[in-house]
SEKEKE-521205 format. One record per residue (C-alpha): residue number from 1; residue in three letters; x, y, z. Coordinates in nm, 4 decimals. Example, Ala and Ser with C-alpha at 12.3 -4.5 7.8 and 13.67 -1.06 7.14 Angstrom:
<recs>
@nr:1	rest:ALA	xx:1.2300	yy:-0.4500	zz:0.7800
@nr:2	rest:SER	xx:1.3670	yy:-0.1060	zz:0.7140
</recs>
This chain:
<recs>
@nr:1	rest:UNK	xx:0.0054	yy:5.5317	zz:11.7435
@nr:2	rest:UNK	xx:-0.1124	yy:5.6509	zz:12.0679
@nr:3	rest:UNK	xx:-0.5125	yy:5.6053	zz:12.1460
@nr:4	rest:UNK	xx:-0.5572	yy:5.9688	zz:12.2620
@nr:5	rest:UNK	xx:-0.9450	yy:6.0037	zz:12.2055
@nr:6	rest:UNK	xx:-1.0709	yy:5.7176	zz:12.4381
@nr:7	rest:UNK	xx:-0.7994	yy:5.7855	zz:12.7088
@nr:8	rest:UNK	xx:-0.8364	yy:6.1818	zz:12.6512
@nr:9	rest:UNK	xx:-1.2007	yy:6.0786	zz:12.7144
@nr:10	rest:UNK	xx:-1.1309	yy:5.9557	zz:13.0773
@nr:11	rest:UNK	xx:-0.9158	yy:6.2152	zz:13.1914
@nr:12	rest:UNK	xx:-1.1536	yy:6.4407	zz:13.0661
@nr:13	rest:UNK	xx:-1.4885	yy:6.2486	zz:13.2710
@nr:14	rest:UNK	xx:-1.2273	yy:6.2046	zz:13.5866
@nr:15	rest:UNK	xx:-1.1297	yy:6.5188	zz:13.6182
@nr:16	rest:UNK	xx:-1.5218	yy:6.6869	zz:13.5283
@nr:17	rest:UNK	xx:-1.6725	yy:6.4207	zz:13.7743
@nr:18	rest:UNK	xx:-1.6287	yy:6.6795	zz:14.0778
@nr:19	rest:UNK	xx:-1.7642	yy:6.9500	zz:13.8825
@nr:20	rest:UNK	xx:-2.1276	yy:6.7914	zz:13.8360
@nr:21	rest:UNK	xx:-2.1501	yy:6.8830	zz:14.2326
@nr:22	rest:UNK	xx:-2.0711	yy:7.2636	zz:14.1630
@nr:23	rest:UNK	xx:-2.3365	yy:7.5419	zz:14.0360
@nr:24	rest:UNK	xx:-2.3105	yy:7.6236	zz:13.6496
@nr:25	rest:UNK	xx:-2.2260	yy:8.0034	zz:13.7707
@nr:26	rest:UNK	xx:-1.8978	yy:8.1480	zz:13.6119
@nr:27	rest:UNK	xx:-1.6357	yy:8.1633	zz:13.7773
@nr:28	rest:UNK	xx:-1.4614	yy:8.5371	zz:13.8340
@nr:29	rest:UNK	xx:-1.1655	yy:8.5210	zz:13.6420
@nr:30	rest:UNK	xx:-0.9955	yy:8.6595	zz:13.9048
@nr:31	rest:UNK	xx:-1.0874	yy:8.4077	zz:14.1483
@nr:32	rest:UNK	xx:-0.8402	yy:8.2598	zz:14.4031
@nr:33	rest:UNK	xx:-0.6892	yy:7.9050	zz:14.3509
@nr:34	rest:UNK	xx:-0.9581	yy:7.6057	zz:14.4057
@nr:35	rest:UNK	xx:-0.9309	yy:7.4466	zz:14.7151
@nr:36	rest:UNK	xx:-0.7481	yy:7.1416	zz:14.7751
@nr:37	rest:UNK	xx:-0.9075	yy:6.8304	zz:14.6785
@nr:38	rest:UNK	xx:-1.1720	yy:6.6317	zz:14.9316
@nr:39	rest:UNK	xx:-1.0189	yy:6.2941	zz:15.0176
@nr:40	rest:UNK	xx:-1.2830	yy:6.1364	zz:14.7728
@nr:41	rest:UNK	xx:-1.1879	yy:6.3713	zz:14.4753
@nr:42	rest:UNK	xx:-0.8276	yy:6.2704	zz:14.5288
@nr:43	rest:UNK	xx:-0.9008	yy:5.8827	zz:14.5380
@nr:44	rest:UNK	xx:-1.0527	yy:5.9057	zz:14.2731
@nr:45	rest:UNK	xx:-0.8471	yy:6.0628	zz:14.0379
@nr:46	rest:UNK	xx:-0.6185	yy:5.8067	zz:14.1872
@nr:47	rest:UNK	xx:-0.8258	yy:5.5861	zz:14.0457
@nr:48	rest:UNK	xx:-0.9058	yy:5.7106	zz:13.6656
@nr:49	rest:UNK	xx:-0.5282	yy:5.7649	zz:13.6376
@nr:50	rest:UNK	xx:-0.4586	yy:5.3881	zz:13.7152
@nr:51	rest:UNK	xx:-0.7588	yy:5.3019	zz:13.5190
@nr:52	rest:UNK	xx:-0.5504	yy:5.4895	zz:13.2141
@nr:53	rest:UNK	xx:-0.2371	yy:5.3154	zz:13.2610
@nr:54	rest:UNK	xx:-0.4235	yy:5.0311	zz:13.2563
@nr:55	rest:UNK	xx:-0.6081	yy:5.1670	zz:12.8822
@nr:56	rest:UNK	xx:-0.2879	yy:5.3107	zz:12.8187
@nr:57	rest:UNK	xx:-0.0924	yy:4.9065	zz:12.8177
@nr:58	rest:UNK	xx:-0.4296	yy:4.7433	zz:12.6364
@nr:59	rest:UNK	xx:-0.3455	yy:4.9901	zz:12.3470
@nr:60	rest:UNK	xx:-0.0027	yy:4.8674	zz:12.3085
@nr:61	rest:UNK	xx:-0.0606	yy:4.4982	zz:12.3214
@nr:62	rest:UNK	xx:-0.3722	yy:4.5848	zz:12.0878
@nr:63	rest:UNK	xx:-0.1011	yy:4.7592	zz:11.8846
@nr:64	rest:UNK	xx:0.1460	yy:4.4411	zz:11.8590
@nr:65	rest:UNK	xx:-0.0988	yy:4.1907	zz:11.7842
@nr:66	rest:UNK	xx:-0.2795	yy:4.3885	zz:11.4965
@nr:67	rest:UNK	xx:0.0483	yy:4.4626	zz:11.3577
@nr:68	rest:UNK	xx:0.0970	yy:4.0320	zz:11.3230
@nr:69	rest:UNK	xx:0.1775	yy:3.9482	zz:10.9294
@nr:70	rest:UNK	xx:-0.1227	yy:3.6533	zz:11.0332
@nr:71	rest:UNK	xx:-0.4511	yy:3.8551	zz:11.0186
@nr:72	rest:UNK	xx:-0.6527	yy:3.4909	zz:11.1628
@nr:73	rest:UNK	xx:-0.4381	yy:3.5212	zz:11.4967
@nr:74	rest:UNK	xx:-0.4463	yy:3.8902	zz:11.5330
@nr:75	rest:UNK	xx:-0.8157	yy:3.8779	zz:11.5866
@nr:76	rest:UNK	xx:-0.7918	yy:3.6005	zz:11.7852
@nr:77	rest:UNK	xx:-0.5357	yy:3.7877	zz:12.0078
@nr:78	rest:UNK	xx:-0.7195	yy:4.1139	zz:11.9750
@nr:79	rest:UNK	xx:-1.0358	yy:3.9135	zz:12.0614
@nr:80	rest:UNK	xx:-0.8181	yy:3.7784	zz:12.3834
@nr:81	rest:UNK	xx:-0.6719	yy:4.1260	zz:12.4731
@nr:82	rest:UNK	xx:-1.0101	yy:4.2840	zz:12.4618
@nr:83	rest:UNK	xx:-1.2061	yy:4.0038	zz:12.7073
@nr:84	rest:UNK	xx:-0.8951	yy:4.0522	zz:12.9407
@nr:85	rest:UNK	xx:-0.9282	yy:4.4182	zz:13.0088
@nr:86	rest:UNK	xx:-1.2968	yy:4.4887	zz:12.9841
@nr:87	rest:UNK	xx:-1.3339	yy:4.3828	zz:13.2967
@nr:88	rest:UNK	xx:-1.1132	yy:4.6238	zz:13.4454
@nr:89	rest:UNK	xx:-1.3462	yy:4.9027	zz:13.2340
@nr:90	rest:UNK	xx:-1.6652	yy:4.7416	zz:13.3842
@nr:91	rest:UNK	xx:-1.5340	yy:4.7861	zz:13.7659
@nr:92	rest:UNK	xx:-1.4309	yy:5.1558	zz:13.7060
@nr:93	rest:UNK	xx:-1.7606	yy:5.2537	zz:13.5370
@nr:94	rest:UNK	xx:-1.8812	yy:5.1123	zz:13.8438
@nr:95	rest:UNK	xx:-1.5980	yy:5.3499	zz:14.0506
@nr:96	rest:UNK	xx:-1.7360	yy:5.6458	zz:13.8272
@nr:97	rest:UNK	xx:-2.0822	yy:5.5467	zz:13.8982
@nr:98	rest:UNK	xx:-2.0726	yy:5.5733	zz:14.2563
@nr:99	rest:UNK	xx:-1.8495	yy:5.9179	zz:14.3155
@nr:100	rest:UNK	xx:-2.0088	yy:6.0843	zz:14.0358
@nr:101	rest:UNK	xx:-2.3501	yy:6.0468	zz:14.1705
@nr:102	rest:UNK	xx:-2.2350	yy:6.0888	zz:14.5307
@nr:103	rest:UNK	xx:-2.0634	yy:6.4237	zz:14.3966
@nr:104	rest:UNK	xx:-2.4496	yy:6.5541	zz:14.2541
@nr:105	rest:UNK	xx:-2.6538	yy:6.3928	zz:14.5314
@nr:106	rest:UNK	xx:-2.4736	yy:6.6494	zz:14.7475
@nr:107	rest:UNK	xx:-2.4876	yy:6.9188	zz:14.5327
@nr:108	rest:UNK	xx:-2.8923	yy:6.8471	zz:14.5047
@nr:109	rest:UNK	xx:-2.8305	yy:6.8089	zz:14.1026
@nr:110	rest:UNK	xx:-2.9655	yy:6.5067	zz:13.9167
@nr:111	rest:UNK	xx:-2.7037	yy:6.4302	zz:13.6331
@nr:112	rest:UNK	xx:-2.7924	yy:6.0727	zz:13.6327
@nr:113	rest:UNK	xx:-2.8887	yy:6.0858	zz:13.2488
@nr:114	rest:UNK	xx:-2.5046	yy:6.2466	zz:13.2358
@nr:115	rest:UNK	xx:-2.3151	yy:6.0069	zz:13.4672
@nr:116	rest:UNK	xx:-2.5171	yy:5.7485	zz:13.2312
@nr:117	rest:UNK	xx:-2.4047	yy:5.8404	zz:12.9409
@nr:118	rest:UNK	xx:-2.0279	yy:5.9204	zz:13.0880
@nr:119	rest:UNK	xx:-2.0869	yy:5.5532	zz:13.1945
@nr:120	rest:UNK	xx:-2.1230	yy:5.4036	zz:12.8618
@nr:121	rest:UNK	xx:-1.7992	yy:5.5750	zz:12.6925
@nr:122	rest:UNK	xx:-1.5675	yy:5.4454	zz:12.9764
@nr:123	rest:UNK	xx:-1.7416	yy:5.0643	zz:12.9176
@nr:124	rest:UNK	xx:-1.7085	yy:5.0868	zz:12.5183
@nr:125	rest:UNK	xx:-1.3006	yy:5.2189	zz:12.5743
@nr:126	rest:UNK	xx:-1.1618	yy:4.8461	zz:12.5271
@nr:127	rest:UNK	xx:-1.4341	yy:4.8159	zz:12.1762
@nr:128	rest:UNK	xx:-1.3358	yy:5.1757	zz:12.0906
@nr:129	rest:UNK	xx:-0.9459	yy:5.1141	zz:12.1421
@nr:130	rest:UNK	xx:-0.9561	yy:4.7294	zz:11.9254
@nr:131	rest:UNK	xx:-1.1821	yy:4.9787	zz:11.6433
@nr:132	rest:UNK	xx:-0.8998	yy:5.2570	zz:11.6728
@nr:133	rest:UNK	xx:-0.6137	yy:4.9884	zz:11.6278
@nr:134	rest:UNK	xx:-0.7483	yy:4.7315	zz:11.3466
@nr:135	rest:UNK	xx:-0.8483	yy:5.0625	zz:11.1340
@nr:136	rest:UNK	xx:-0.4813	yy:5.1478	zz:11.1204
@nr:137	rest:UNK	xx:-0.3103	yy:4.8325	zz:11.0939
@nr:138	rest:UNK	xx:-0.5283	yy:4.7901	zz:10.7873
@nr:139	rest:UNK	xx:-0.5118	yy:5.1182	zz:10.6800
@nr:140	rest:UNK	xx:-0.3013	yy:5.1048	zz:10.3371
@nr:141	rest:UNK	xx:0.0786	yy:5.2529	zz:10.4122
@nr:142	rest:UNK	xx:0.1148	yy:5.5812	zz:10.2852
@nr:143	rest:UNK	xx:0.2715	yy:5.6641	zz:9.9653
@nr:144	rest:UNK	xx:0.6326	yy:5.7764	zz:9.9994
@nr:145	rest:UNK	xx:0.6725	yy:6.1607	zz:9.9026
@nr:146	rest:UNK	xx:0.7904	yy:6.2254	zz:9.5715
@nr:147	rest:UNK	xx:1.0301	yy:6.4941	zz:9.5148
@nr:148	rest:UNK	xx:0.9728	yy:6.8064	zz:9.3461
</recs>
């Protein structure tokens, strides 16, 4: 099981980060390619994408230890696994944080209530992720089809 929503969440708030600097106009639809990336934009996609490896490898060790036969020492591995990466969430909502509101401070918008609440998903990823996890290793195993 792969923990798409979370991580699809990211990827989704790294790469819409550089457009809370541009106008809500439509674009022509027959508008020339963007222009390359500023040196920030690039770092920090740099950044989100390492930041989803990183989700990306908590998921699978999530994964192994809910799938233990002993429920007791899942948790307390699960527990474990969480405390271990939510750090690494906390310092990249702080990342997020400071280029998304760099990105609207020049663009004269004020998305704080936005890059707040953008702020909050990233920090509940590791919560989200252990939720996503123990929900389907105690999920009862399907039925086998049956024939007809």
């Amino acid at each position: 099981m792969r923990l798409l929503t979370p991580l699809a969440a990211v990827a989704v708030l790294a790469l819409a980060a550089p457009a809370f600097a541009q106008d809500a106009a439509p674009t022509a639809p027959a508008a020339p390619a963007a222009p390359s990336k500023s040196p920030e934009e690039a770092a920090f996609e740099a950044k989100a994408e390492a930041f989803g490896q990183r989700m990306e490898a908590m998921a699978t060790e999530m994964q192994t230890a809910a799938a233990q036969a002993d429920k007791a020492k899942a948790k307390t591995d699960l527990d474990a696994i969480q405390a271990r990466y939510q750090p690494d969430a906390d310092v990249f909502v702080t990342e997020f944080q400071t280029f998304a509101t760099a990105q609207t401070a020049a663009s004269g918008q004020d998305a704080s209530a936005q890059i707040a609440a953008a702020a909050e998903q990233i920090r509940s990823i590791p919560a989200l992720a252990r939720g996503q996890v123990e929900a389907a290793a105690n999920a009862p195993a399907a039925a086998p089809a049956t024939p007809q």
